[in-house]
N, C-alpha and C positions, 0 to 999 in steps of 0.2 A: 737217714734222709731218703725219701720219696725220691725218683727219678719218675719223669713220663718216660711213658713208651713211644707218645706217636705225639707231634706238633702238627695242625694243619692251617694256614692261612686263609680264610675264605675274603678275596682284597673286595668284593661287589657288595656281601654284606658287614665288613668291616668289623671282624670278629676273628679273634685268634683262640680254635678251642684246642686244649690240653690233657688228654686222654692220660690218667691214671692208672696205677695199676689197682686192680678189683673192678674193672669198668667204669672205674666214675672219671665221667666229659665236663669238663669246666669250658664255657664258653664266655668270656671277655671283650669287649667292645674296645678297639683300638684307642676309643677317647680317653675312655676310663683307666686303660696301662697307663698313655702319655701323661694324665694326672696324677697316675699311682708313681709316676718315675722313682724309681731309688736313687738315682745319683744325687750329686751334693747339693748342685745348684738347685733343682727341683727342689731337695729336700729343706732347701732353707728358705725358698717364696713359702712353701706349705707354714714353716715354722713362724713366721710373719705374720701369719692368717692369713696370705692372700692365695689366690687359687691359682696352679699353670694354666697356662692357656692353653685350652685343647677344646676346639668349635668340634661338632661333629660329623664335618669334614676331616679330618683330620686321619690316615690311613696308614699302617706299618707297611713298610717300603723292601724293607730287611730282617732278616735275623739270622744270627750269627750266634752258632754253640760254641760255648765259654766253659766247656766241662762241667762245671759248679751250679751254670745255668743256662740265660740265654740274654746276647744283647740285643733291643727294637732296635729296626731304624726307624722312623716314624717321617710324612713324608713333608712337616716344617724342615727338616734338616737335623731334627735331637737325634744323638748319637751316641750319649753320654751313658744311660740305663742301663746297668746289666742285672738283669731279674736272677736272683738267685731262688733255684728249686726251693727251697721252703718260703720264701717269699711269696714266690706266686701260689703254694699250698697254701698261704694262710690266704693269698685272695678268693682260694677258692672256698672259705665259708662265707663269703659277700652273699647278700641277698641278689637277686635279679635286678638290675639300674637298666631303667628306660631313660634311654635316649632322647631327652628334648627336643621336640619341633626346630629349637629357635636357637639349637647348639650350645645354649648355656648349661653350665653345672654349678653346682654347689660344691665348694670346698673338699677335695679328697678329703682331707684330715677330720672334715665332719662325719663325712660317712663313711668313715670307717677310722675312727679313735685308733681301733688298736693295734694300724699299721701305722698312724705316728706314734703310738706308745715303743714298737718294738725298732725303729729305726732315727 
């Protein structure tokens, strides 16, 4: 199992990047974690087909090391996610997701099948 080396919050551009080992910086948009959430609740609107609500205001508050990984706070109040290291390793083959004007998203579980396949 991967561990990062280095977590950095940047809270103004609302990006949490994840420094690898062999250099590679994965950069993730706080909207897109709060939609990728792992926890239950999350994971069963996904399973529903409907999408969590994360506008792109929406900005990690917290984070808190869990050993195994890490949990968001995110700044509606979710508190439930805890991103296990390989988790967030397989977010990092996501292509690059621009951030809508209008804070809408499309369905995690659309773009990206195969973290509802593996969770």
């Amino acid at each position: 199992m991967n561990v990062p080396e280095r977590i950095e919050l940047d809270a103004a551009a609302r990006l949490l990047s994840v420094h690898w080992p062999g250099g590679v910086r994965q950069s993730l948009p706080h909207a897109v974690l709060r939609m990728c959430c792992p926890c239950s609740t999350c994971r069963r609107i996904r399973l529903r087909g409907d999408t969590v609500d994360a506008g792109a205001d929406i900005s990690i508050v917290g984070i808190a090391p869990m050993g195994y990984g890490v949990q968001l706070i995110f700044s509606d109040g979710h508190d439930r996610g805890i991103f296990p290291w390989p988790y967030l390793e397989q977010l990092r083959s996501l292509p690059v997701i621009p951030i809508p004007a209008s804070g809408e998203f499309a369905s995690a579980d659309s773009l990206f099948p195969s973290i509802a396949e593996a969770h």
